[in-house]
GUGUVEX-291043 format. One record per residue: residue number from 1; residue in one letter; chain; x, y, z of N, C-alpha, C in turn. Coordinates in pm, whole numbers, padded with zeros to 5 digits. Example, Ala and Ser with C-alpha at 12.3 -4.5 7.8 and 13.67 -1.06 7.14 Angstrom:
{pt 1 'A' 'A' {01319 -00569 00780} {01230 -00450 00780} {01320 -00330 00780}}
{pt 2 'S' 'A' {01285 -00225 00708} {01367 -00106 00714} {01290 00003 00787}}
This chain:
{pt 1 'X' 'A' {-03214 -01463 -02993} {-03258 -01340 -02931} {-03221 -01336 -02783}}
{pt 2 'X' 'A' {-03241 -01444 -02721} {-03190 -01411 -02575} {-03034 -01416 -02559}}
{pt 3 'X' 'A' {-02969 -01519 -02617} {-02788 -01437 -02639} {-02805 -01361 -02650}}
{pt 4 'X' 'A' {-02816 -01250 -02713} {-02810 -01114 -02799} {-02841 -01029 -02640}}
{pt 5 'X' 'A' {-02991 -01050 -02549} {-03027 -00996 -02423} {-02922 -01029 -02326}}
{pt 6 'X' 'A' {-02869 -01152 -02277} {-02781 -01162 -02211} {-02678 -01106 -02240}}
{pt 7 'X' 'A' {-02596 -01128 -02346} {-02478 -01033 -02329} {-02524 -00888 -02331}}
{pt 8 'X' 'A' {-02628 -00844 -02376} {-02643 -00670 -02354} {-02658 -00665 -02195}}
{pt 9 'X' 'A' {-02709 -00763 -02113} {-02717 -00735 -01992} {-02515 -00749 -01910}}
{pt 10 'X' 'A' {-02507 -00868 -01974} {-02335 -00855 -01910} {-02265 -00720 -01913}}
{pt 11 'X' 'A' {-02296 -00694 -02089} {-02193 -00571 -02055} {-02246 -00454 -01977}}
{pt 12 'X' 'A' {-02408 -00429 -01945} {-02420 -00351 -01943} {-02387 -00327 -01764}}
{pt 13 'X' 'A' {-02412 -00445 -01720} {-02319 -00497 -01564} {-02201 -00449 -01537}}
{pt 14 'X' 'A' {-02128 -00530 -01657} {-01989 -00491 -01635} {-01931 -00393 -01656}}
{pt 15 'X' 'A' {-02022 -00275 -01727} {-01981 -00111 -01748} {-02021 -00073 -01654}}
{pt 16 'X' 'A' {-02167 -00110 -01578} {-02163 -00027 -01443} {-02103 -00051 -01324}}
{pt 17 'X' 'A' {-02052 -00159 -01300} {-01946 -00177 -01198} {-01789 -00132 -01205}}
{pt 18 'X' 'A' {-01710 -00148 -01346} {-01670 -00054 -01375} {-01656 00067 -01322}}
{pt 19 'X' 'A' {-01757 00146 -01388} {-01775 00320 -01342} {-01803 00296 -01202}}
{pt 20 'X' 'A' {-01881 00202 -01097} {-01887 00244 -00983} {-01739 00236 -00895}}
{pt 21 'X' 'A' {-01683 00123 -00955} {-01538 00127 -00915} {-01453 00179 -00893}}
{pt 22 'X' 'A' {-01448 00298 -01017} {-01408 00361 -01035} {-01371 00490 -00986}}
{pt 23 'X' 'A' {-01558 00515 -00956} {-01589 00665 -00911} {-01533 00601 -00746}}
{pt 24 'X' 'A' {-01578 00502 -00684} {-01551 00458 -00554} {-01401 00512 -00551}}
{pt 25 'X' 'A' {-01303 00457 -00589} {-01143 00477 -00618} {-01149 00559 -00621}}
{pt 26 'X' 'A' {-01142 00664 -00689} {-01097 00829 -00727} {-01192 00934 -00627}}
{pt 27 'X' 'A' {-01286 00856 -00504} {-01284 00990 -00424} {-01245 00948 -00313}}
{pt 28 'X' 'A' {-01149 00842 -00259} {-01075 00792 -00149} {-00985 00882 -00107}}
{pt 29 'X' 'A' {-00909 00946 -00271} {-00789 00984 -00269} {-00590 00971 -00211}}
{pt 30 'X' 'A' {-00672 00830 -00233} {-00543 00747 -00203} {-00445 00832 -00358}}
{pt 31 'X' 'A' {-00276 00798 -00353} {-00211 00921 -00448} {-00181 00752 -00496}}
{pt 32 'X' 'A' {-00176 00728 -00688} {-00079 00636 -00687} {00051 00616 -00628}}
{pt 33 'X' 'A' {00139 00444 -00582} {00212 00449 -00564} {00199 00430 -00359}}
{pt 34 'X' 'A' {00082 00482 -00361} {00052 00460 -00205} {00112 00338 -00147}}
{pt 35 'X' 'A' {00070 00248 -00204} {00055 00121 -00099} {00195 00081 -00156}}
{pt 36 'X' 'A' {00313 00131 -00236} {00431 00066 -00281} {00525 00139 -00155}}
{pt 37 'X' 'A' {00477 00241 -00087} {00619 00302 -00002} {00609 00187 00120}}
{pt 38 'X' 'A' {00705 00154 00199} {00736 00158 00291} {00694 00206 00439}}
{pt 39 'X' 'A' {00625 00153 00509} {00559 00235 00643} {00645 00210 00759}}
{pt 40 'X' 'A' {00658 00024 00764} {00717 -00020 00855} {00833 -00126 00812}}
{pt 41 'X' 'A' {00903 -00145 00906} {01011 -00234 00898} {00974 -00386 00853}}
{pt 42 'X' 'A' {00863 -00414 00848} {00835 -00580 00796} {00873 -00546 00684}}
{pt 43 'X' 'A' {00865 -00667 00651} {00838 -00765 00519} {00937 -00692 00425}}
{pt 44 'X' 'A' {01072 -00653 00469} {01193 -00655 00418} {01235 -00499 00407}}
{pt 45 'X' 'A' {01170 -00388 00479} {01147 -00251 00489} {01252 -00242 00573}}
{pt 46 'X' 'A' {01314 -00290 00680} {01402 -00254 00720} {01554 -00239 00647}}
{pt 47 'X' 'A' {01559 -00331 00550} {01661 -00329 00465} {01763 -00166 00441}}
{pt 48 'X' 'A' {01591 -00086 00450} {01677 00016 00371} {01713 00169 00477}}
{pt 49 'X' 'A' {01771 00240 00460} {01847 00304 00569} {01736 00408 00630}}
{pt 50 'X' 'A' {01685 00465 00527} {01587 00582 00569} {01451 00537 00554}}
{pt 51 'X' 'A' {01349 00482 00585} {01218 00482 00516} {01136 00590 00499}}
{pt 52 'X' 'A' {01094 00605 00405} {00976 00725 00421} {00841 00710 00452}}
{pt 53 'X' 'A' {00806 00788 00481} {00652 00798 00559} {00650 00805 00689}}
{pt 54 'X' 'A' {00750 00746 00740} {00792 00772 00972} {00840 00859 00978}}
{pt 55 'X' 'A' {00823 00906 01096} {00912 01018 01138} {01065 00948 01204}}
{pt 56 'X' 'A' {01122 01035 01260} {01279 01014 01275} {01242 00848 01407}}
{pt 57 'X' 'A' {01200 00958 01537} {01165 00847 01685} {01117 00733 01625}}
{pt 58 'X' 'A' {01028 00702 01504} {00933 00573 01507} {01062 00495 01444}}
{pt 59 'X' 'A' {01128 00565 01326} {01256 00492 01283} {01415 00443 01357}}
{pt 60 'X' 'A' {01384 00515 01474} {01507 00450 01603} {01427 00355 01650}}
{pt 61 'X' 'A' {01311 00360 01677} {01237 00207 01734} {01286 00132 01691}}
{pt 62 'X' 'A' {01257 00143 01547} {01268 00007 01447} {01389 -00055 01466}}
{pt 63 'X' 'A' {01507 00052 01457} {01648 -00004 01466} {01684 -00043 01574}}
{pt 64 'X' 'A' {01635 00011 01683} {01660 -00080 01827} {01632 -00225 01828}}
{pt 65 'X' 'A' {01476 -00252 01810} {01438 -00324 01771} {01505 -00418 01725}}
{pt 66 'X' 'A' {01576 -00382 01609} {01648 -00515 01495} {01769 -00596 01566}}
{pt 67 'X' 'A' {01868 -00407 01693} {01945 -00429 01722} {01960 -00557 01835}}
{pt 68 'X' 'A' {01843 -00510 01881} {01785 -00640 02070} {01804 -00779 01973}}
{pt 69 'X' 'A' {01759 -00842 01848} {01749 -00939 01803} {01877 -00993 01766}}
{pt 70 'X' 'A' {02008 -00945 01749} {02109 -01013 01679} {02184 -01036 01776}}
C-alpha cells in the first residue's frame, strides 16, 4: 500500500512540475530556434558572412575586430 502512495505521489509531482514548466516556458515567449541564431561573433559566429540578429555597425565591429588580430 505505501508503493502504490508513493508512486501516486511521484507522478503526481512529476505532472505538476511538468505543467508548471511548461506554462513558465510558453509565456516568456521566447520563438523556437531562439537560442540556435547567432548574436555575436564568438564561439565560431564569425565564420559566417552575414549574421542575423545585428544590425549592419555592430557587424563592422566584429570584422574590424577579427581584422586588428591577424
Amino acid at each position: 500500500m505505501k508503493t502504490n502512495l508513493w508512486i501516486a505521489i511521484a507522478v503526481a509531482v512529476g505532472s505538476l512540475g511538468f505543467a508548471g514548466g511548461y506554462a513558465v516556458s510558453s509565456a516568456t515567449g521566447i520563438e523556437p530556434g531562439y537560442f540556435d541564431a547567432v548574436e555575436a561573433g564568438g564561439y565560431g559566429g564569425a565564420t559566417e558572412e552575414k549574421v542575423e540578429g545585428i544590425d549592419a555597425d555592430l557587424q563592422d565591429y566584429y570584422k574590424e575586430l577579427s581584422s586588428e588580430e591577424e
